[in-house]
C-alpha positions as CSV (number, residue, x, y, z in Angstrom):
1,X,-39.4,-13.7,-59.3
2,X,-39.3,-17.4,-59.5
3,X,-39.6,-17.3,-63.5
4,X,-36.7,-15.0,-63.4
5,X,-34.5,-17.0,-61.7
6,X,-35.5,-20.2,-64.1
7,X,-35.1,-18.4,-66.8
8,X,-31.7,-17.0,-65.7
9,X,-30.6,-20.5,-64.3
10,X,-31.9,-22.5,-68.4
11,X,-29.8,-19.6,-69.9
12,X,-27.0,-20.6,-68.0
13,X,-27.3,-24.5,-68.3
14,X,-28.2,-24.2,-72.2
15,X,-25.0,-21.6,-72.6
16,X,-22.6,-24.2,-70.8
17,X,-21.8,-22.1,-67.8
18,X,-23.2,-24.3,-66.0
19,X,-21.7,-27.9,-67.1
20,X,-23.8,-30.8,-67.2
21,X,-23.8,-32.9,-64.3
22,X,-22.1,-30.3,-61.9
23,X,-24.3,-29.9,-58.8
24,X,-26.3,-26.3,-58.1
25,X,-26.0,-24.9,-55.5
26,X,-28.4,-25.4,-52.2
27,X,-31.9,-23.9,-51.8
28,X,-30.7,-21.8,-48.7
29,X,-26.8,-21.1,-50.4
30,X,-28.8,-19.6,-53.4
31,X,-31.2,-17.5,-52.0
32,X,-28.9,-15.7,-49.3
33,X,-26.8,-15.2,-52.6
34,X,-29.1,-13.5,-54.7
35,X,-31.1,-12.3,-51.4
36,X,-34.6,-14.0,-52.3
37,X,-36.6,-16.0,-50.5
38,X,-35.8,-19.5,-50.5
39,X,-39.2,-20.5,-51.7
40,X,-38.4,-18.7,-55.1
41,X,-35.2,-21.0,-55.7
42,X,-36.7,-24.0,-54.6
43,X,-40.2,-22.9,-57.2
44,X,-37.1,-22.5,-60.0
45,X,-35.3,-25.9,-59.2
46,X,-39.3,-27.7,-59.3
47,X,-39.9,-26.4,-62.8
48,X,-36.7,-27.3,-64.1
49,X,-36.5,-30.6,-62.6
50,X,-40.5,-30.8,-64.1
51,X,-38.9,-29.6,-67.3
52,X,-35.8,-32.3,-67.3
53,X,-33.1,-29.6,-67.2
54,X,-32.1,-30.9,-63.7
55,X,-32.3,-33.8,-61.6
56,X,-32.9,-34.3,-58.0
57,X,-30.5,-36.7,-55.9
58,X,-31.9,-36.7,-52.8
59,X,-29.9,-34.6,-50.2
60,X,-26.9,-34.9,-52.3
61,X,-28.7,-31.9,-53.9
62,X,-29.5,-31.3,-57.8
63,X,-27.4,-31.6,-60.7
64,X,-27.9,-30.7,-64.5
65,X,-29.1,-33.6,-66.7
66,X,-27.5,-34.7,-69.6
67,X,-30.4,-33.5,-72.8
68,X,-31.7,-36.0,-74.0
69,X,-33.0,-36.7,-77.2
70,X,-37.2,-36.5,-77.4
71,X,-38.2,-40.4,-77.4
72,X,-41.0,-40.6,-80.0
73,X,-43.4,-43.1,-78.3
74,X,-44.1,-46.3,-80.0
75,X,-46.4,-46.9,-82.5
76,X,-49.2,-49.2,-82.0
77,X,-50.0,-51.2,-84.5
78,X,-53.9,-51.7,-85.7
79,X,-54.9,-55.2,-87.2
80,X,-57.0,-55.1,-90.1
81,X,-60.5,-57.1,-89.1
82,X,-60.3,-59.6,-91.6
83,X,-63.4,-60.4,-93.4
84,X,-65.8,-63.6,-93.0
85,X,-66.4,-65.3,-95.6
């Protein structure tokens, strides 16, 4: 159930329905909507906020992050051992 709902709730953010930063709705508003169990929303909002899809603003609630592009990490550079002559 909880896959369902975070795979309805990425559908909607990736087709724009649901506009990045706008705020989703509460744990408890959501579930008496779709008449689940709040721990089912709140196991959909963890994996997307675990996924970077959403962010978490204390209680202000979540909103929908801004993608952002994959940051390649940096490259460390080796030195050569030099030889001893």
């Amino acid at each position: 159930m909880t896959r369902q709902l975070t795979d309805q709730l990425g559908d909607l953010i990736s087709e724009g329905a649901l506009a990045i930063g706008s705020l989703l709705p509460s744990e408890r508003t959501l579930a008496n909507s779709l008449g689940v169990a709040r721990n089912v929303v709140r196991g959909s909002y963890e994996y997307l906020e675990k996924a970077g899809i959403v962010q978490r603003e204390g209680r202000k609630g979540r909103r929908v992050r801004a993608k952002t592009s994959k940051k390649t990490a940096p490259r460390k550079t080796v030195k050569k051992a030099t030889k001893k002559r």
